[in-house]
N, CA, C and O of each residue as an XYZ file, in Angstrom:
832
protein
N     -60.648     89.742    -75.156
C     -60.599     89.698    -73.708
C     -60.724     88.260    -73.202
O     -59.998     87.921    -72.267
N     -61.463     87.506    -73.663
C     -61.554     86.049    -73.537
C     -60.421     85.158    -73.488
O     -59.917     84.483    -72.590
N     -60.111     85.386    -74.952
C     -58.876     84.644    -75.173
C     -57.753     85.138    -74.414
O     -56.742     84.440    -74.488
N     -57.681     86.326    -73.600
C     -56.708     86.395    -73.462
C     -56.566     85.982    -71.493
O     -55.526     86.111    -70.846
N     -57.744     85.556    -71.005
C     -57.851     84.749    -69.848
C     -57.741     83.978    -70.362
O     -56.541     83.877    -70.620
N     -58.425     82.996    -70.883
C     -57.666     81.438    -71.231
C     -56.365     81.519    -71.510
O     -55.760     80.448    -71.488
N     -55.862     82.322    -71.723
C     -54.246     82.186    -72.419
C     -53.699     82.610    -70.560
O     -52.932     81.761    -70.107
N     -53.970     83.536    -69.787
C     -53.684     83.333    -68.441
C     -53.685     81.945    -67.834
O     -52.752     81.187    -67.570
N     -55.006     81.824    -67.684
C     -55.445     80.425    -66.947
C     -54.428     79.482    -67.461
O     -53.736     79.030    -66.548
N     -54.058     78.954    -68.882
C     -53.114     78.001    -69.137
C     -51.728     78.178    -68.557
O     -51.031     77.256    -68.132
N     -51.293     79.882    -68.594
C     -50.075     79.912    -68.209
C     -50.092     79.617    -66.454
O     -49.156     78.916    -66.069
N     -50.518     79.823    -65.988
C     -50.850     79.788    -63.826
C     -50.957     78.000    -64.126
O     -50.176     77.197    -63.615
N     -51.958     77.668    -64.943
C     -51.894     75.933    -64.841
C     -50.379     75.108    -64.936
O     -49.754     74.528    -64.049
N     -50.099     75.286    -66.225
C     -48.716     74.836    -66.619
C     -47.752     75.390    -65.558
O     -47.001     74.510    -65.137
N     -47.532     76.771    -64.928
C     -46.834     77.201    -63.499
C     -46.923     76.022    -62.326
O     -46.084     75.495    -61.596
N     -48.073     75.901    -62.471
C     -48.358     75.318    -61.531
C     -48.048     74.024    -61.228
O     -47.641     73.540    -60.171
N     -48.354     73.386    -62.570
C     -48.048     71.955    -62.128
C     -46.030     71.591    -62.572
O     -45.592     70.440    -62.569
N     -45.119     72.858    -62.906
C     -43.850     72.101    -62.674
C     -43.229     72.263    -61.088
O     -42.062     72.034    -60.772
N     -44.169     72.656    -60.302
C     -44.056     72.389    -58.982
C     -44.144     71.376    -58.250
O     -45.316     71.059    -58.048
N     -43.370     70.710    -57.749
C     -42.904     69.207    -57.505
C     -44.030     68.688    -56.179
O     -44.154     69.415    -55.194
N     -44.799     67.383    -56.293
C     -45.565     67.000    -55.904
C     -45.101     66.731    -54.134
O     -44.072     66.207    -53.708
N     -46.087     67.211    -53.480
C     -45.927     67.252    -51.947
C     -45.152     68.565    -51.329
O     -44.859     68.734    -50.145
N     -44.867     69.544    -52.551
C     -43.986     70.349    -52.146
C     -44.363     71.581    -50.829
O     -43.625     72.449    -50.364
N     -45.675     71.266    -50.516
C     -46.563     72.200    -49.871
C     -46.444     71.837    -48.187
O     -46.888     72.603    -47.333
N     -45.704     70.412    -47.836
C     -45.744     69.846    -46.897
C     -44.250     69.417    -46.566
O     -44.151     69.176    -45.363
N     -43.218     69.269    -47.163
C     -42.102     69.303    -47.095
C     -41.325     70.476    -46.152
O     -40.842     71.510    -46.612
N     -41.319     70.173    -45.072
C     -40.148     71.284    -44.238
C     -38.780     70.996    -44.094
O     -37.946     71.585    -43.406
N     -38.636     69.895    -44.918
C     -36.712     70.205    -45.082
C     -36.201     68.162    -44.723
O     -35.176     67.589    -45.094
N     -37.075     67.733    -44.122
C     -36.255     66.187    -43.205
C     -37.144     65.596    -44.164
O     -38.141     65.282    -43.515
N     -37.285     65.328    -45.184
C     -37.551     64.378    -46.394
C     -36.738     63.844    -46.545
O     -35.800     64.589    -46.827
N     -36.405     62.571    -46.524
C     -35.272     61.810    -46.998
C     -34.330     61.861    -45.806
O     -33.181     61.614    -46.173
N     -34.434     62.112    -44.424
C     -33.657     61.716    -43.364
C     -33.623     60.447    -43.000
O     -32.510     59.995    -42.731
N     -34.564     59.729    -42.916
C     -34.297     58.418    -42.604
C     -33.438     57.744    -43.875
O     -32.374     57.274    -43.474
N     -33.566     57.650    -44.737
C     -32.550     57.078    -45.893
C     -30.682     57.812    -45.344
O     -29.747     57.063    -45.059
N     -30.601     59.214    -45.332
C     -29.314     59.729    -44.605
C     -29.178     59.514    -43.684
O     -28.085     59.921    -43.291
N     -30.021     58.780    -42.606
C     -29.212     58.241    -40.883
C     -29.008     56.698    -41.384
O     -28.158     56.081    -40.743
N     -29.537     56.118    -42.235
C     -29.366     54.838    -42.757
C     -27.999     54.824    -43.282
O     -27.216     54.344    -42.463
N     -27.631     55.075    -44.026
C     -26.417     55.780    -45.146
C     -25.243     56.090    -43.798
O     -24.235     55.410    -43.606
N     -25.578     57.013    -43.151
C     -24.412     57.583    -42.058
C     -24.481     55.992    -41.415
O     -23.598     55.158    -41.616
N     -25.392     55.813    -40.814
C     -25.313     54.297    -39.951
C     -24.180     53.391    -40.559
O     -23.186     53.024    -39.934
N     -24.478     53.076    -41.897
C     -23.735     52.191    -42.457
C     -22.470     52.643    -42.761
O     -21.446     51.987    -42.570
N     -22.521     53.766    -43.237
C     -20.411     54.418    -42.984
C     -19.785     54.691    -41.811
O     -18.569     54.869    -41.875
N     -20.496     54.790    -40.412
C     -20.230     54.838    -39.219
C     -20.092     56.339    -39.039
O     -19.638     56.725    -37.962
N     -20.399     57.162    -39.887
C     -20.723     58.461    -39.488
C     -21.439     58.990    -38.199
O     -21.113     59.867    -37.399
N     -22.390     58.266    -38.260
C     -23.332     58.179    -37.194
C     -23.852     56.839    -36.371
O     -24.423     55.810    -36.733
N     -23.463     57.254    -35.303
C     -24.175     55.731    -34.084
C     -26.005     55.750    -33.681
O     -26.815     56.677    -33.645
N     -26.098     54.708    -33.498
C     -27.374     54.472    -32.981
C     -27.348     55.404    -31.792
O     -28.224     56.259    -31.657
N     -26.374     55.259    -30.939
C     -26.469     56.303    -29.784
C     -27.052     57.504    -29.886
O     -28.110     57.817    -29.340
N     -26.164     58.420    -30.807
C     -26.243     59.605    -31.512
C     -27.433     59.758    -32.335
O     -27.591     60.928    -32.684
N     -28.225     59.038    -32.713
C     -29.845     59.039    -33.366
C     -30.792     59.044    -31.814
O     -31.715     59.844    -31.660
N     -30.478     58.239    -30.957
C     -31.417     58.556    -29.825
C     -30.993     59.519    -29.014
O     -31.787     60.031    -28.225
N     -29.765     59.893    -29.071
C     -29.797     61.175    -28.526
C     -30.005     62.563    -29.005
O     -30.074     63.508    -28.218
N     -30.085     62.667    -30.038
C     -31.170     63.146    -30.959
C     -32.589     63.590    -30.432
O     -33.011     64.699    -30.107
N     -33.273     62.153    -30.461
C     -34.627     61.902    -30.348
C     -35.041     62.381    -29.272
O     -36.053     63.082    -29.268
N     -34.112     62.012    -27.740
C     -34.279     62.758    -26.194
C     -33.950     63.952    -26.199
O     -34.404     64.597    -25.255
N     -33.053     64.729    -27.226
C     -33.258     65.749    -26.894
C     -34.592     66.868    -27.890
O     -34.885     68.039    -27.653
N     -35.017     66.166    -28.730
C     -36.423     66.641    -29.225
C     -37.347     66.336    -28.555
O     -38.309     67.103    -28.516
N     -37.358     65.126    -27.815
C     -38.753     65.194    -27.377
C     -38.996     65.384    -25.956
O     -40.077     65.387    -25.368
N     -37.863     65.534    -25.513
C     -38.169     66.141    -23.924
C     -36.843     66.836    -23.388
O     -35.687     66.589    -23.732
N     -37.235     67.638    -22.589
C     -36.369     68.862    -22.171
C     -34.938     68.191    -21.358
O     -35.035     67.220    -20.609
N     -33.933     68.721    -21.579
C     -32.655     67.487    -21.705
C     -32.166     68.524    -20.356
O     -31.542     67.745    -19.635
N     -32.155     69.770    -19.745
C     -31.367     70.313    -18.741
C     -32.462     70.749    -17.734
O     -33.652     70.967    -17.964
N     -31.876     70.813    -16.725
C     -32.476     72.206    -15.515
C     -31.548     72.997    -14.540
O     -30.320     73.083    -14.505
N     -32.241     73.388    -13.986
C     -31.780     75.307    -13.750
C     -31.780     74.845    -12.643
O     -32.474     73.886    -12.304
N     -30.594     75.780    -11.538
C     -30.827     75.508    -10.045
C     -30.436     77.247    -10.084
O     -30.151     78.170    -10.847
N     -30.713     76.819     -8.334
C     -30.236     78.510     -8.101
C     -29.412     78.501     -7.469
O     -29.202     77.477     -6.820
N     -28.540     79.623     -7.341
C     -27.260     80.402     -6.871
C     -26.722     79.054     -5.897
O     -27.650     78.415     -5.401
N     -25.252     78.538     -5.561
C     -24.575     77.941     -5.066
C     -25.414     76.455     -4.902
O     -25.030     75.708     -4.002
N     -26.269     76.131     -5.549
C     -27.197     75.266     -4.560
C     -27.526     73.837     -5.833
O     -27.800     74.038     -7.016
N     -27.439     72.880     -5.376
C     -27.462     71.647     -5.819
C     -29.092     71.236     -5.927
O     -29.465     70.260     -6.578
N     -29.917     72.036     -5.266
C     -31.407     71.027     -4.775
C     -31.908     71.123     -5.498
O     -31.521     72.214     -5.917
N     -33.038     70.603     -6.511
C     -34.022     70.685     -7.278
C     -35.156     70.878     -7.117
O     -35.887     69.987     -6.683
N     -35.713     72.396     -7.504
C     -36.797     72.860     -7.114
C     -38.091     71.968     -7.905
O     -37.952     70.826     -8.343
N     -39.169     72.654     -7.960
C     -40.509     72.186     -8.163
C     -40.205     71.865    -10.101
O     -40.272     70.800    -10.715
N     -39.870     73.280    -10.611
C     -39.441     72.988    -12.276
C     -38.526     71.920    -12.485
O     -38.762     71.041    -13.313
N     -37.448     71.939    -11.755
C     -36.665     71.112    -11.778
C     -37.097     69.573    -11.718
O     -36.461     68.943    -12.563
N     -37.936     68.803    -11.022
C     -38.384     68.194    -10.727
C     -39.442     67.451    -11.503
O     -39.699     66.248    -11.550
N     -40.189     68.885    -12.321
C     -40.983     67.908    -13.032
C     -40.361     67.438    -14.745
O     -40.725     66.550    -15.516
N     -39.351     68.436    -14.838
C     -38.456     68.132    -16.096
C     -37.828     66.688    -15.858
O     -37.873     65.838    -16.746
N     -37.368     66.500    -14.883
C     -36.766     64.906    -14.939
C     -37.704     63.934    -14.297
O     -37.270     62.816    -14.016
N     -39.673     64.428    -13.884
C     -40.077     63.405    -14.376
C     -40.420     62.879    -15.758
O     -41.027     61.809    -15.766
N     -40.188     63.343    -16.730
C     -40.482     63.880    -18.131
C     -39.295     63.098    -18.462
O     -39.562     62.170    -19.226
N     -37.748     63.205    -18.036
C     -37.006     62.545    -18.707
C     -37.105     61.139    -18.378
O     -36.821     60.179    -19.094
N     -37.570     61.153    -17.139
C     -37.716     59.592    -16.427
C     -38.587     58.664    -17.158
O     -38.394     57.479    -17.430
N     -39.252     59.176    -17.334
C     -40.575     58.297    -18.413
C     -39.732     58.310    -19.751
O     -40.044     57.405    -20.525
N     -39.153     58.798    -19.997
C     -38.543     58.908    -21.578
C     -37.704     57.579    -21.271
O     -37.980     56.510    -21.814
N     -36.518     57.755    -20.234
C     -36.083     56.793    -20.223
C     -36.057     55.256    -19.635
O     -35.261     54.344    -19.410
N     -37.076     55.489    -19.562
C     -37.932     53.850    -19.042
C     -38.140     53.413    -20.400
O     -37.835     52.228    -20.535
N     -38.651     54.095    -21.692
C     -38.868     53.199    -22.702
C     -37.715     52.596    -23.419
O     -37.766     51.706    -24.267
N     -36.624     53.235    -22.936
C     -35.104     52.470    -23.404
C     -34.371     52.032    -22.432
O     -33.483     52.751    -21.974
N     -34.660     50.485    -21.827
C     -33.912     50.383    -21.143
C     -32.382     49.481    -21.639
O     -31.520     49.075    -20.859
N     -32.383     49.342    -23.071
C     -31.067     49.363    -23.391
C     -30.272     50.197    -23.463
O     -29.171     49.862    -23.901
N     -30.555     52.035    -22.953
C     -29.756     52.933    -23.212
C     -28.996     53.524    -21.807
O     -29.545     53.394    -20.713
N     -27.994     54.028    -21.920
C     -27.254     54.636    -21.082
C     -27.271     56.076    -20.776
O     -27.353     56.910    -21.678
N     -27.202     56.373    -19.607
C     -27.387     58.350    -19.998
C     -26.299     58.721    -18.944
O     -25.875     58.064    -17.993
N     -25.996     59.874    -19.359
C     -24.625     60.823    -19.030
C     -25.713     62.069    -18.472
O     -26.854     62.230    -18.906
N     -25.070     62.868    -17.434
C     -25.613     64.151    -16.784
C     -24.505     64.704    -16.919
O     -23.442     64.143    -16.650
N     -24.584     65.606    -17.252
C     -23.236     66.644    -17.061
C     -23.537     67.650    -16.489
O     -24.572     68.134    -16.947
N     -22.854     68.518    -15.216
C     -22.998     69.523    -14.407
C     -22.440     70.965    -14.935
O     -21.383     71.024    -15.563
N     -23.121     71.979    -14.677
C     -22.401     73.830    -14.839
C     -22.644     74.138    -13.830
O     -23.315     73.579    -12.962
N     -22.013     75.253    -13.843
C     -22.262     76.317    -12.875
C     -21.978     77.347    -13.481
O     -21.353     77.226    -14.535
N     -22.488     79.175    -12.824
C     -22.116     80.029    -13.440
C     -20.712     80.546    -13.465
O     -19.910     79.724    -13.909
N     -20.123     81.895    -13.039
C     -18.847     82.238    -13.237
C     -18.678     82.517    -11.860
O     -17.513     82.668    -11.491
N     -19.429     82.603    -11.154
C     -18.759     83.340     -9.487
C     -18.529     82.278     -8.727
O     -19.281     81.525     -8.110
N     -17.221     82.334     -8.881
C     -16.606     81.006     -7.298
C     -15.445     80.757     -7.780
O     -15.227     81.275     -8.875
N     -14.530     80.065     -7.276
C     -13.623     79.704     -7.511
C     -13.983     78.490     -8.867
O     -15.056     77.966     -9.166
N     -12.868     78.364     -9.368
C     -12.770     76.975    -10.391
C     -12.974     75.961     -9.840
O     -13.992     75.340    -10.146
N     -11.841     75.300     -8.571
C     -12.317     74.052     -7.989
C     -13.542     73.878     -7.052
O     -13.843     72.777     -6.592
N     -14.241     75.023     -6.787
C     -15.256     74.707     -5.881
C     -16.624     74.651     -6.770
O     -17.568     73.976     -6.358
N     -16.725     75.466     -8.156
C     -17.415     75.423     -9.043
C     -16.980     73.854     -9.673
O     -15.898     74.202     -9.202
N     -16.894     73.319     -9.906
C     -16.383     71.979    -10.318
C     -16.935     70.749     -9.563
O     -17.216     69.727    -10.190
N     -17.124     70.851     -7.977
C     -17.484     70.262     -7.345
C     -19.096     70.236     -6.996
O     -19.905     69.465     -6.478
N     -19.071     71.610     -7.623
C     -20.665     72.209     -7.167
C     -21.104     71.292     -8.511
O     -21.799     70.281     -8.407
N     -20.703     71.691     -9.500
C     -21.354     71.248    -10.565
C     -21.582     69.798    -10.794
O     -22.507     69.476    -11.540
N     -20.745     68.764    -10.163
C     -20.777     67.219     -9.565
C     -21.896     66.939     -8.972
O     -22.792     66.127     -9.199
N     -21.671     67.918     -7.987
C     -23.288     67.890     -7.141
C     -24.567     67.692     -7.794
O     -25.375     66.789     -7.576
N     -24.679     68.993     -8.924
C     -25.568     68.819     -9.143
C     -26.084     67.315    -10.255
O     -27.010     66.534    -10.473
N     -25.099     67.575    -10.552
C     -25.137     66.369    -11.350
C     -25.847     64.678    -10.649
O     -26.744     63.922    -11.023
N     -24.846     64.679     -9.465
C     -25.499     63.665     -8.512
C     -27.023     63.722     -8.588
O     -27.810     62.814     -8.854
N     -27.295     65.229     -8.239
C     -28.307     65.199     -7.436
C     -29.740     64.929     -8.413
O     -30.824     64.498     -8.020
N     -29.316     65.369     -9.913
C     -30.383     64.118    -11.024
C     -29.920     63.494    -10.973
O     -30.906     63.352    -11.697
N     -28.733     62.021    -10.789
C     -28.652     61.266    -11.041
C     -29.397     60.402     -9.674
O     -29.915     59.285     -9.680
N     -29.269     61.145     -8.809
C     -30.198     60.375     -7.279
C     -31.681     60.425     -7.583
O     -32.447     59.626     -7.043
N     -32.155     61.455     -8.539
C     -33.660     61.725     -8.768
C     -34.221     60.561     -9.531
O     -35.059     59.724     -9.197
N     -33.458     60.743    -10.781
C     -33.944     59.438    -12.010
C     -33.945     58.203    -10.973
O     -34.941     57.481    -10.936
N     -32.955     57.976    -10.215
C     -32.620     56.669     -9.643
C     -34.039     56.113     -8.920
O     -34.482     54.965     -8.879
N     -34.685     57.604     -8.259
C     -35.855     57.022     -7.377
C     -36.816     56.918     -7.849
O     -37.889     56.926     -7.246
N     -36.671     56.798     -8.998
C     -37.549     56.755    -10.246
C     -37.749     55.521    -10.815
O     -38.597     55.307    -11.682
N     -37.075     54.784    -10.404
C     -36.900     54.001    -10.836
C     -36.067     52.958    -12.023
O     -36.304     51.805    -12.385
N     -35.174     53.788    -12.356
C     -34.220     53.853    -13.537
C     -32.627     53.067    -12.779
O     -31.880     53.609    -11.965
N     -32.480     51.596    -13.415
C     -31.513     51.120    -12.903
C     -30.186     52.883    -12.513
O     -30.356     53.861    -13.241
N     -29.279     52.938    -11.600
C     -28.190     53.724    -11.207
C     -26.910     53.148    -11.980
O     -25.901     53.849    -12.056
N     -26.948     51.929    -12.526
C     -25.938     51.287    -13.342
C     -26.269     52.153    -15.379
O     -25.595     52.247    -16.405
N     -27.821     52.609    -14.887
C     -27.210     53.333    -16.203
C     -27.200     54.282    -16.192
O     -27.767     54.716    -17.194
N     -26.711     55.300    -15.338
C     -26.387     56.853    -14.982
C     -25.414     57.267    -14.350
O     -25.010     56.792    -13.288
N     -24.915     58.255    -14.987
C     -23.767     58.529    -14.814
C     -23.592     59.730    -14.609
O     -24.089     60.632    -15.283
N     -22.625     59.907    -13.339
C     -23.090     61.937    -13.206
C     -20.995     62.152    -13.053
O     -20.398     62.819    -12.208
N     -20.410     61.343    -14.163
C     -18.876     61.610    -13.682
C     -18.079     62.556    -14.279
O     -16.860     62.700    -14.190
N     -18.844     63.150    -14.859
C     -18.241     64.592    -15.688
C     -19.158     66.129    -15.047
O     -20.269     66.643    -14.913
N     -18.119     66.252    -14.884
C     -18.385     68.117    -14.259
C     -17.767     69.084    -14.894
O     -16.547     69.106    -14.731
N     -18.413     70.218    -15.838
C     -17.125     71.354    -16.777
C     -17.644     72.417    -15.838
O     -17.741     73.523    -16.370
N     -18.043     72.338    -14.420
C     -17.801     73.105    -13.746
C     -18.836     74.790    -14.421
O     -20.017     74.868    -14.759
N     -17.668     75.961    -14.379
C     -18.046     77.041    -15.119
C     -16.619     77.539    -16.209
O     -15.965     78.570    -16.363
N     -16.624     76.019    -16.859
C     -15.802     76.228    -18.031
C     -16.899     76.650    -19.192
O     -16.678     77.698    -19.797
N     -18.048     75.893    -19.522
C     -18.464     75.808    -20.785
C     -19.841     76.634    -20.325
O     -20.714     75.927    -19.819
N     -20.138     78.147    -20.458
C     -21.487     79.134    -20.225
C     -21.824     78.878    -21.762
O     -21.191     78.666    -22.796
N     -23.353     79.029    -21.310
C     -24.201     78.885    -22.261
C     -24.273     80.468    -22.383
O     -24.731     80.855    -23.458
N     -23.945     81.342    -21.576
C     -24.006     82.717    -21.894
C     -22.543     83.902    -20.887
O     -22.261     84.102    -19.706
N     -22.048     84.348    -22.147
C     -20.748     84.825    -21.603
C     -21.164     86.114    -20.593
O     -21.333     87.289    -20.922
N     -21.272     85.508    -19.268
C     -20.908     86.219    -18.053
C     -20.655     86.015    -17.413
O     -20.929     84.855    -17.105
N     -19.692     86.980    -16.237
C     -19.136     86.534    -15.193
C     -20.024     86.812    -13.941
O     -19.527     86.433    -12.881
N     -21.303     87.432    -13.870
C     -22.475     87.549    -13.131
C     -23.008     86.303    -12.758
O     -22.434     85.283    -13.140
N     -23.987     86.239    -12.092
C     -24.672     85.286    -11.757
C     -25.687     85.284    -12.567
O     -26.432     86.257    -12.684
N     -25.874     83.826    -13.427
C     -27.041     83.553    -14.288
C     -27.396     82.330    -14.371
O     -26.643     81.356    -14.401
N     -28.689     82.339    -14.413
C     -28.794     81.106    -13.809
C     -29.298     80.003    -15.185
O     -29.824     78.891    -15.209
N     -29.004     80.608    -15.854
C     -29.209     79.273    -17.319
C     -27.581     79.229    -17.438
O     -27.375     78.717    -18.538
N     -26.673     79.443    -16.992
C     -25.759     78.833    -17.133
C     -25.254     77.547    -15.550
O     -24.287     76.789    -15.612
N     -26.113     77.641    -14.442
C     -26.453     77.172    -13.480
C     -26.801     76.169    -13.919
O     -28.013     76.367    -13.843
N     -26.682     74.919    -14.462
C     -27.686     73.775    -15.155
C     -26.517     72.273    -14.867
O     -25.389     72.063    -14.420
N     -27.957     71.321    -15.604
C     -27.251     70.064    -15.734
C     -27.708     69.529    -17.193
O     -28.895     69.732    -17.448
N     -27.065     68.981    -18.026
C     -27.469     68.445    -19.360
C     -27.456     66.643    -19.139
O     -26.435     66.064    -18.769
N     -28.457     66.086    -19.367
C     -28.613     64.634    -19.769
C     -28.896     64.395    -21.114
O     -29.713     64.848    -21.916
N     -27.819     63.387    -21.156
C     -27.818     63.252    -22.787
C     -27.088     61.442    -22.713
O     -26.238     61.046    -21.915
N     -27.746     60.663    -23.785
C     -27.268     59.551    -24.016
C     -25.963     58.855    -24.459
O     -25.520     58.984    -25.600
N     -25.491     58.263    -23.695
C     -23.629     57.938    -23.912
C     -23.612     56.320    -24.178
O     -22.647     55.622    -23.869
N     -24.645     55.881    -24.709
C     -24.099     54.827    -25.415
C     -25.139     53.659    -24.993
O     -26.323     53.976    -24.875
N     -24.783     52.465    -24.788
C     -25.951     50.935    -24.800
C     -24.872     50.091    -23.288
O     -23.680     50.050    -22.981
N     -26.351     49.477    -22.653
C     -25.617     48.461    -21.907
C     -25.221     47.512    -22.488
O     -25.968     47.053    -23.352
N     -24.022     46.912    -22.266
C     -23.326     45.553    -22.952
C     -23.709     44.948    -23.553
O     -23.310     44.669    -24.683
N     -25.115     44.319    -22.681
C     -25.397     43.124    -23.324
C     -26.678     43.939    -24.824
O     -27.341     43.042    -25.345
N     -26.894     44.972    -25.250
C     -28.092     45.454    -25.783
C     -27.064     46.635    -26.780
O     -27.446     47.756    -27.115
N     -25.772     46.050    -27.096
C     -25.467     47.628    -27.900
C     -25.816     47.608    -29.425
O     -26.024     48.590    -30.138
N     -25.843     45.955    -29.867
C     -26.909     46.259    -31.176
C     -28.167     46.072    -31.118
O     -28.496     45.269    -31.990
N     -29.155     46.479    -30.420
C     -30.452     45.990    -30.363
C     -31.492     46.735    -31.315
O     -32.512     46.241    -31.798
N     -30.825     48.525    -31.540
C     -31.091     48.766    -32.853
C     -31.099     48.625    -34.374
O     -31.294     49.307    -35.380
N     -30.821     47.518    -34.050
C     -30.097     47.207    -35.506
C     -31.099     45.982    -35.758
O     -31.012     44.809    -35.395
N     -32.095     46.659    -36.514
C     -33.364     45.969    -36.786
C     -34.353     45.161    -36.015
O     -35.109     44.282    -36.429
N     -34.222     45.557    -35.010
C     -35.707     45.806    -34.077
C     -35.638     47.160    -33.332
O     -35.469     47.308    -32.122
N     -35.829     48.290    -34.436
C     -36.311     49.177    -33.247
C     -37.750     49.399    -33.726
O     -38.241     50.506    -33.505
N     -38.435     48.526    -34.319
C     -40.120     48.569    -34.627
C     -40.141     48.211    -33.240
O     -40.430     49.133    -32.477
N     -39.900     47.068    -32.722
C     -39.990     46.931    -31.364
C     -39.836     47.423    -30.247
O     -40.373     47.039    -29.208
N     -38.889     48.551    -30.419
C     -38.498     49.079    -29.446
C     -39.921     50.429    -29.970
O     -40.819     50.297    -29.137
N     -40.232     51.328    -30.799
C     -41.057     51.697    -30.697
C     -42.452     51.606    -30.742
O     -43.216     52.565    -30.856
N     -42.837     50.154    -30.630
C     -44.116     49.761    -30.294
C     -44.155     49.639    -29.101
O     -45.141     50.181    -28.603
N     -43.184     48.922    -28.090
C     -42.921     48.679    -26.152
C     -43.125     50.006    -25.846
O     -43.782     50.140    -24.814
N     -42.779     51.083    -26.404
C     -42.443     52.581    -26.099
C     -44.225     52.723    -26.013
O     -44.684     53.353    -25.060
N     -44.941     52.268    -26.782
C     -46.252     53.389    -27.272
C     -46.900     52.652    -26.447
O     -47.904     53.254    -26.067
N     -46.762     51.232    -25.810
C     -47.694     50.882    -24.862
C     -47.465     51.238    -23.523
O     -48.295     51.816    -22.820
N     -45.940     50.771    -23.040
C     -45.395     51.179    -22.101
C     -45.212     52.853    -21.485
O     -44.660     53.219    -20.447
N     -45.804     53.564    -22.409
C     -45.915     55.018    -22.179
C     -47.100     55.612    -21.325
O     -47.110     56.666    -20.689
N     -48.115     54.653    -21.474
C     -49.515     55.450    -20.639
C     -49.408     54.436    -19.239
O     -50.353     54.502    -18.452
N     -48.519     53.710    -18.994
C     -48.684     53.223    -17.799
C     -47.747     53.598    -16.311
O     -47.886     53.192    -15.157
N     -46.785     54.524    -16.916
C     -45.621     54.943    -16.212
C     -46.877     56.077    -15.183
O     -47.761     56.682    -15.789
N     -46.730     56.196    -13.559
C     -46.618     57.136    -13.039
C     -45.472     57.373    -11.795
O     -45.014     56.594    -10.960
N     -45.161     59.202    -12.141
C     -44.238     59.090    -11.023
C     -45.168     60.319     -9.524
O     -46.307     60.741     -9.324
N     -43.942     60.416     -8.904
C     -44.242     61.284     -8.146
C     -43.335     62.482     -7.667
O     -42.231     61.957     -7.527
N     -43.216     63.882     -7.325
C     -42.221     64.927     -7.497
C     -41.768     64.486     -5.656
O     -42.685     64.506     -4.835
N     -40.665     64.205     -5.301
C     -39.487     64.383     -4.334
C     -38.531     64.855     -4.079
O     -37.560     64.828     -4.834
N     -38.545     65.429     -2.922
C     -37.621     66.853     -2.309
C     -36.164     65.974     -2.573
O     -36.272     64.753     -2.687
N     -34.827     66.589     -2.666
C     -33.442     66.465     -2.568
C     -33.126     67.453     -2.126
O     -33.587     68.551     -2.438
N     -31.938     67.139     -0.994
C     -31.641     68.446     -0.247
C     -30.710     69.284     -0.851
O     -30.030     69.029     -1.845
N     -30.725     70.377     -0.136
C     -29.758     71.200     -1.112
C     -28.236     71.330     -0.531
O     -27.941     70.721      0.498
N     -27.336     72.088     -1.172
C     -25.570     71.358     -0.548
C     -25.349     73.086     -0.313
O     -25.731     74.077     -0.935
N     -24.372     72.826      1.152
C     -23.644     74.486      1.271
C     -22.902     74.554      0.395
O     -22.643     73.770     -0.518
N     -22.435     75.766      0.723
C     -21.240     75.917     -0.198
C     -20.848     77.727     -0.612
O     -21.337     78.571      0.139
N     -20.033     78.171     -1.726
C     -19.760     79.598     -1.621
C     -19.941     79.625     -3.442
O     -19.861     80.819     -3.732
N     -20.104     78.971     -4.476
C     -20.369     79.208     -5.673
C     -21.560     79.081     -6.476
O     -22.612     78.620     -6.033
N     -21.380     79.532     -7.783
C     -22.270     79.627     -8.633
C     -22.751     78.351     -9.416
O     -23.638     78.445    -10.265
């Protein structure tokens, strides 16, 4: 009976240890930074496309309006103070808003609505303090592209997406070995940002 636990115990030991070291903590992005390095250098992947990445992990990239209406409520509001502070720590980066709407309205008036809204973060960030030379609200897919196939009124397809479109001129390689710098400015420059939530009016109109 003895021997035949020790003869267990050795086999669970030896199990045990051809199990590869750290394997208990590994969720899959081991070795990502070496593959955005690698893509970087074949042009697979842009610096752009790594921070837009990053904005959309670490803070909420759309918001929701309601039925025909451009204005940004209270949620709305505090999501793009959230992006606003995000993008104060890059001010070499550029950002794109893109507008939806749902399915009820015409095409061209949904199109216009969806401009709107678009404006209407790009007027928010602005009072935020975020140069207007790096925002851009000139793409509208209207209620071409639903995040959910209906022709009802829904209002997560009601949205605007901000997402990063590239570097100002003078700063389009600035990643390219100082972004220690850019994420050290980030970790100081982060507890000193405050904003404040401001009304935008809302637009008539007959769509979704």
């Amino acid at each position: 009976m003895q021997k035949w636990i020790i003869t267990l115990g050795l086999t669970v030991a030896v199990a045990a240890c051809t199990r590869e070291a750290g394997y208990e903590i590994d969720t899959g992005t081991f070795g990502n930074a070496t593959l955005n390095n690698v893509q970087v250098q074949s042009g697979e992947l842009t610096y752009a496309q790594i921070l837009s990445r990053r904005f959309a992990a670490d803070v909420p990239s759309q918001v929701n309006f309601a039925f025909n209406s451009s204005q940004l409520d209270a949620s709305a509001q505090r999501i793009l103070l959230q992006q606003a502070d995000w993008i104060k720590q890059f001010p070499e980066a550029r950002f794109r808003v893109y507008g939806h709407t749902d399915a009820v309205g015409s095409t061209s008036y949904n199109k216009s609505l969806g401009l709107r809204r678009a404006q209407a973060v790009v007027t928010f960030l602005g009072q935020q303090g975020i140069s207007r030379s790096r925002l851009e609200a000139v793409v509208s897919f209207g209620k071409t592209q639903p995040l959910v196939a209906t022709q009802n009124r829904d209002r997560r397809n009601r949205r605007t997406v901000t997402e990063v479109s590239g570097f100002v001129d003078r700063n389009q390689q600035l990643l390219d070995g100082k972004y220690a710098d850019v994420i050290y400015r980030e970790y100081v420059e982060s507890a000193t940002y405050t904003t404040t939530i401001q009304e935008v009016t809302a637009e008539d109109g007959a769509g979704g």
